[in-house]
C-alpha positions in Angstrom: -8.3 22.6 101.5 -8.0 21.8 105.3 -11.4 22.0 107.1 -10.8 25.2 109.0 -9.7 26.9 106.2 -13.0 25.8 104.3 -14.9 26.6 107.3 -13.4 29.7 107.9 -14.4 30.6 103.6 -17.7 29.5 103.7 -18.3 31.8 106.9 -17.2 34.7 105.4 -18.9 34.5 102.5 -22.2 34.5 104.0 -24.8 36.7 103.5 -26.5 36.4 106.9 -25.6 38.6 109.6 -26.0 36.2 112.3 -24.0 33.7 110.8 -21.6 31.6 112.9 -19.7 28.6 113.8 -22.6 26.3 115.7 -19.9 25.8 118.8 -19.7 29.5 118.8 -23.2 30.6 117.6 -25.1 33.2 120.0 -28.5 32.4 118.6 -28.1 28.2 119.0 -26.1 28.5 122.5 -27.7 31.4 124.4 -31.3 31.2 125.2 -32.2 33.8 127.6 -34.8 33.5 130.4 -36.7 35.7 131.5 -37.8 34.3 134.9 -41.3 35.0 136.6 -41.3 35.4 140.7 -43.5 31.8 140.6 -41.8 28.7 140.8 -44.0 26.5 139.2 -44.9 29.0 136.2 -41.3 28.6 135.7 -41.2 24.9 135.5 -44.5 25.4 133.1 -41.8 27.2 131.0 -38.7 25.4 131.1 -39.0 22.6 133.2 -36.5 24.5 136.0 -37.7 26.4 139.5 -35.3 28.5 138.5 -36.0 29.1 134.7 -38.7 31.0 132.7 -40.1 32.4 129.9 -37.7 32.2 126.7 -38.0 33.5 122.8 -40.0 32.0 120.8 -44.0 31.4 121.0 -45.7 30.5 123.8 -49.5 29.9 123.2 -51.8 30.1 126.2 -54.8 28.7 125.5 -58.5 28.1 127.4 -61.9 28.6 128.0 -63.2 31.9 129.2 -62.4 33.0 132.7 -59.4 30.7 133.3 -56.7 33.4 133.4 -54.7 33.2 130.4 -54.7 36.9 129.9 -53.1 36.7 133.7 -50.8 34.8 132.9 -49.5 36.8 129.6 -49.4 40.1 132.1 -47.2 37.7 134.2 -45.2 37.2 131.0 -45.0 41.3 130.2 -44.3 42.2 134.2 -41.4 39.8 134.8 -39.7 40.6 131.1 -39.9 44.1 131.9 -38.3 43.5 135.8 -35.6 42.3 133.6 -34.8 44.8 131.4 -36.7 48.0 132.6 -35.7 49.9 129.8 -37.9 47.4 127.5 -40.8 48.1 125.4 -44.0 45.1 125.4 -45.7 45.2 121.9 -49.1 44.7 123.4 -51.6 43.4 120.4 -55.5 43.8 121.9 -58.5 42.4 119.5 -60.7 41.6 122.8 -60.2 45.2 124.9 -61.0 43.4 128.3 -57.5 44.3 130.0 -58.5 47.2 132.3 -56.5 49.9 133.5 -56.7 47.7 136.7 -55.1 44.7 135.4 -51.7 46.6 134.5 -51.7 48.2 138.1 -52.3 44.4 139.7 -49.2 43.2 138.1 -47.4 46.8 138.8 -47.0 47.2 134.7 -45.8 50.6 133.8 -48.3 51.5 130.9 -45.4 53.9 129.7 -43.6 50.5 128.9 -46.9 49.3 126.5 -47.5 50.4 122.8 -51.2 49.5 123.0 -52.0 48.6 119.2 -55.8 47.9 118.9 -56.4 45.1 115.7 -59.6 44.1 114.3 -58.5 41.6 111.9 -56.0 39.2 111.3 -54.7 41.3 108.4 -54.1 44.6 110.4 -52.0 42.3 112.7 -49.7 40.4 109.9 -49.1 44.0 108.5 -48.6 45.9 111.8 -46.5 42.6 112.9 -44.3 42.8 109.9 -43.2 46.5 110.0 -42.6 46.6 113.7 -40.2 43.2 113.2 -38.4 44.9 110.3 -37.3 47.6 112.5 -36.2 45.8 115.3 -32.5 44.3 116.0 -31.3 41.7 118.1 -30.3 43.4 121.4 -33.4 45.6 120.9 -35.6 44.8 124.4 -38.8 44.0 123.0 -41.8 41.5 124.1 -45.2 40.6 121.9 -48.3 40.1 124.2 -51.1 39.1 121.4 -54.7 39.3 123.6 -56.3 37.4 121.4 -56.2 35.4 118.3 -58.8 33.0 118.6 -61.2 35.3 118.1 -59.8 37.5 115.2 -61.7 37.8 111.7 -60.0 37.9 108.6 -60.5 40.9 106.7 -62.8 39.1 104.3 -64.7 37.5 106.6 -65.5 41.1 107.5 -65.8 42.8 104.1 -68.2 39.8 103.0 -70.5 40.4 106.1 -70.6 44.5 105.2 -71.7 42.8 101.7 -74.4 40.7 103.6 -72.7 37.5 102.1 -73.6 34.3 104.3 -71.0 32.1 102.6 -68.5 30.8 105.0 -64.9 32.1 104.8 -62.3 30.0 103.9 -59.3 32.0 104.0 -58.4 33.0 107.7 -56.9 29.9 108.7 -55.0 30.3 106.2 -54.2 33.9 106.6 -53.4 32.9 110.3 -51.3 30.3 109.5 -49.7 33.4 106.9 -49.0 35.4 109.8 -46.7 32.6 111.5 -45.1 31.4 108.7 -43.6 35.1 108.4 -42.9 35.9 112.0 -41.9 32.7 113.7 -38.5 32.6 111.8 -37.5 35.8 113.2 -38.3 35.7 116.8 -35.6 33.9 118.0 -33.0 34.8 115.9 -34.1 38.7 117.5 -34.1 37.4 120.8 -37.9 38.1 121.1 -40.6 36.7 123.5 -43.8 36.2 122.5 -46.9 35.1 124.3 -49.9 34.7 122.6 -53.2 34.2 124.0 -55.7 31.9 122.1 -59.0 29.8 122.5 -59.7 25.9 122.1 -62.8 24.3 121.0 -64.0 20.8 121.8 -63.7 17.6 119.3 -66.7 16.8 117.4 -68.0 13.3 117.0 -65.8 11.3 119.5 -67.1 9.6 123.1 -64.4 11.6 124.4 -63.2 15.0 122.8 -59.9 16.6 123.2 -59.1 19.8 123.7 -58.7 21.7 120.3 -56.2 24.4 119.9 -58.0 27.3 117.6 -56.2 28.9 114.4 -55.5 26.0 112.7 -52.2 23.9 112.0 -50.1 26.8 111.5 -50.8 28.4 115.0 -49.7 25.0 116.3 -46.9 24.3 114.4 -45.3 27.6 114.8 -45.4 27.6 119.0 -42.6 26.1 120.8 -44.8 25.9 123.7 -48.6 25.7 124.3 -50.3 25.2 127.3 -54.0 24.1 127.7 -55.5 26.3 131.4 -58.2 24.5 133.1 -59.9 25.4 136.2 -61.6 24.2 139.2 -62.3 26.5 142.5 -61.2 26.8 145.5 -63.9 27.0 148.3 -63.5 26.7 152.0 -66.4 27.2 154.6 -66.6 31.0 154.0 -67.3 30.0 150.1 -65.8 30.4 147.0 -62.1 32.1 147.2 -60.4 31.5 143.9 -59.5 29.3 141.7 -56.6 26.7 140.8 -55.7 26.8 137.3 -54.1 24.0 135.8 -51.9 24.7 132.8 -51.8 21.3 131.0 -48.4 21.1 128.9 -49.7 20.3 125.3 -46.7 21.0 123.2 -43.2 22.0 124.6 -39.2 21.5 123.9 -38.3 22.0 127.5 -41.4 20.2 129.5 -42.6 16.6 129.0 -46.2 17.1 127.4 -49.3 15.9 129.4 -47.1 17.6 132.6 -50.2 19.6 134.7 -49.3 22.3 136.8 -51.6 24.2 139.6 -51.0 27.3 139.9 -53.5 28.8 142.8 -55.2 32.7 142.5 -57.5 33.9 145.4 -59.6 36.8 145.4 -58.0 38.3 148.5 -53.9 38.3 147.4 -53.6 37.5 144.1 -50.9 34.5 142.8 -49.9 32.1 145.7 -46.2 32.2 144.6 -45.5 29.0 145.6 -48.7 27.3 144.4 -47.5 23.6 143.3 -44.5 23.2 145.3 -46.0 21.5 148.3 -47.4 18.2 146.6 -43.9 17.8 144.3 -42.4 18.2 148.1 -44.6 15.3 149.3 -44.1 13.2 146.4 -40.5 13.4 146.6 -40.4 12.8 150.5 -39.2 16.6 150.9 -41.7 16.8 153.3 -43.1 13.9 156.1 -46.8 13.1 156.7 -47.2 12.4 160.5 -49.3 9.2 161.4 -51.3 12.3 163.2 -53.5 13.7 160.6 -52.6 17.1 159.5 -49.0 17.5 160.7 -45.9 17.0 158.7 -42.3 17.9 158.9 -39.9 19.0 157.0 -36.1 20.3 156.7 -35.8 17.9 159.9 -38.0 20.5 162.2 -40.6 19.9 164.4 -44.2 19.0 163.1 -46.7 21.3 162.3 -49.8 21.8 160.0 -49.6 22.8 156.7 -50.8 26.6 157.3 -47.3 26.8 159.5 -45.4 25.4 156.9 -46.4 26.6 153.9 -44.2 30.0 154.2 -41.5 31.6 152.5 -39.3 30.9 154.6 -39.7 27.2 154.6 -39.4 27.0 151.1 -36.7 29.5 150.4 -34.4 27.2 153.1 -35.9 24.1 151.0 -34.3 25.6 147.6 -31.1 26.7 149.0 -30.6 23.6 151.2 -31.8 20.3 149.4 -31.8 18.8 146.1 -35.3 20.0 145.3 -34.2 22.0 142.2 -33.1 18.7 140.7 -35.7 16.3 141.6 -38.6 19.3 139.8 -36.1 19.2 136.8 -35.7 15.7 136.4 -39.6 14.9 137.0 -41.2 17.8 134.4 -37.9 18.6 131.9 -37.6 16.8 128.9 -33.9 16.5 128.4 -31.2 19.1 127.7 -31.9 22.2 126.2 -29.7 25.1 124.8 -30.3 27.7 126.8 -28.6 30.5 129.1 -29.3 28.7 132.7 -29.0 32.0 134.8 -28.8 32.0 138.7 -32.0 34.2 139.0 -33.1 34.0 142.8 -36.7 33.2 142.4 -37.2 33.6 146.1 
């Protein structure tokens, strides 16, 4: 039997409905982005200005305070610029996303189905349903806010029974919850962003950052990142902050990649938070021998405050070779994916 014809058998006799040849195979081929109005959060994502957020799991994880939940509304507000007719599956166990936060990022609540969860259990059944029911071509996102906190159902039944004993069961019940979902996620053409906590190594000179949830959390992202913080003060005091997302597991980025990404009180995101030192480092942009000036784009020198400007770095995108030298310093090889010309500016 000639391989086509063998081919072509085996094909139709599958059982699967997404079953294909792999050259012409929608699920292996097309990986849609979904790109954010931030450069750099884009290259956090993909390695590519120009890329974004794709299916799969990405994990955002951190201490306290350090924006993660921002980030995830980031997630929900661009995926839902995209297709404005889609629907975010918002999954809240911590109840600290305000009516506020949804207007900051100009989320419709119409597009949310708020679905409160108290333990892991209510969100492995709740997840499981909703996934049955949905299609591939069906515009939904998952926003899970968070997991790192989330009991197991008997660690709550066993402190209702005034049991002390420590509970063994929810990594594993986490790790449950993964090994279910994950498979289906991409195949259904759905993002997912879920927010987690780390907690410090014990018993080393110096600890590393450790993801919470267990192996199966882990295992099951395509991408993590790891936010860290340090402020941003000037002479009228403290104005924000510049989170670093540290890329600790990705198929798109090289891991150990850290990316600022600067929020101030006053206006929110700096979109283009990150850009400048790339533009430095790749000689994009000219230190003067007189401190504080710089050119760039082969104009006349000026400060950084003059520079710094949409306008500059729109005509630095569309002009130069910038979009490749960000690619080929933070991308880690070729990926399969559905490289769209979104204008990010």
């Amino acid at each position: 039997m000639k391989k086509n014809a063998l081919r072509d058998k085996l094909l139709k006799n599958s059982t699967l409905e997404l079953a294909s040849v792999l050259s012409e195979s929608e699920v292996y081929h097309q990986r849609e982005l979904i790109t954010t109005p931030v450069p750099m959060v884009n290259v956090a994502l993909s390695g590519m200005i120009d890329g974004g957020l794709m299916a799969g799991i990405l994990m955002i994880t951190g201490n306290s305070k350090n924006f993660k939940t921002g980030f995830g509304l980031l997630m929900a507000q661009s995926y839902l610029t995209k297709y404005p007719d889609g629907v975010v599956l918002f999954y809240d166990s911590e109840f600290g996303t305000n009516e506020s936060y949804f207007q900051t990022f100009g989320i419709s609540q119409d597009s949310i189905i708020h679905s409160p969860i108290t333990n892991v259990d209510e969100l492995q059944h709740d997840l499981a349903v909703q996934l049955e029911s949905i299609s591939r071509g069906d515009r939904v996102m998952i926003l899970v806010d968070s997991i790192g906190n989330l009991a197991s159902k008997k660690e709550v039944d066993d402190a209702i029974k005034g049991s002390d004993k420590a509970d063994m069961t929810r990594a594993k019940k986490i790790k449950s919850v993964f090994r279910m979902a994950t498979p289906q996620f991409v195949p259904k053409n759905i993002p997912v962003v879920v927010i987690n906590h780390i907690y410090k190594e014990i018993g080393t000179m110096y600890p590393r950052d450790i993801v919470s949830g267990g192996t199966g959390a882990y295992l099951s992202a395509n991408d993590i990142w790891i936010v860290g913080r340090q402020q941003d003060k000037d002479d009228d005091g403290l104005q924000g902050y510049n989170f670093v997302i540290k890329i600790e597991k990705s198929r798109t980025v090289k891991e150990g990649s850290k990316i600022p990404i600067n929020v101030r009180h006053d206006h929110g995101i700096n979109k283009w938070s990150g850009l400048w030192e790339n533009a430095l480092d790749g000689g994009f942009i000219v230190p003067n021998s007189r401190k504080g000036y710089y050119s760039a784009l082969g104009g006349a020198l000026a400060t950084r405050k003059q520079l710094d400007n949409d306008a500059m770095w729109e005509e630095m995108i569309k002009s130069t070779d910038f979009l490749q030298y960000i690619e080929k310093k933070y991308q880690l090889g070729s990926a399969p994916i559905l490289k769209e010309q979104v204008a990010v500016v």
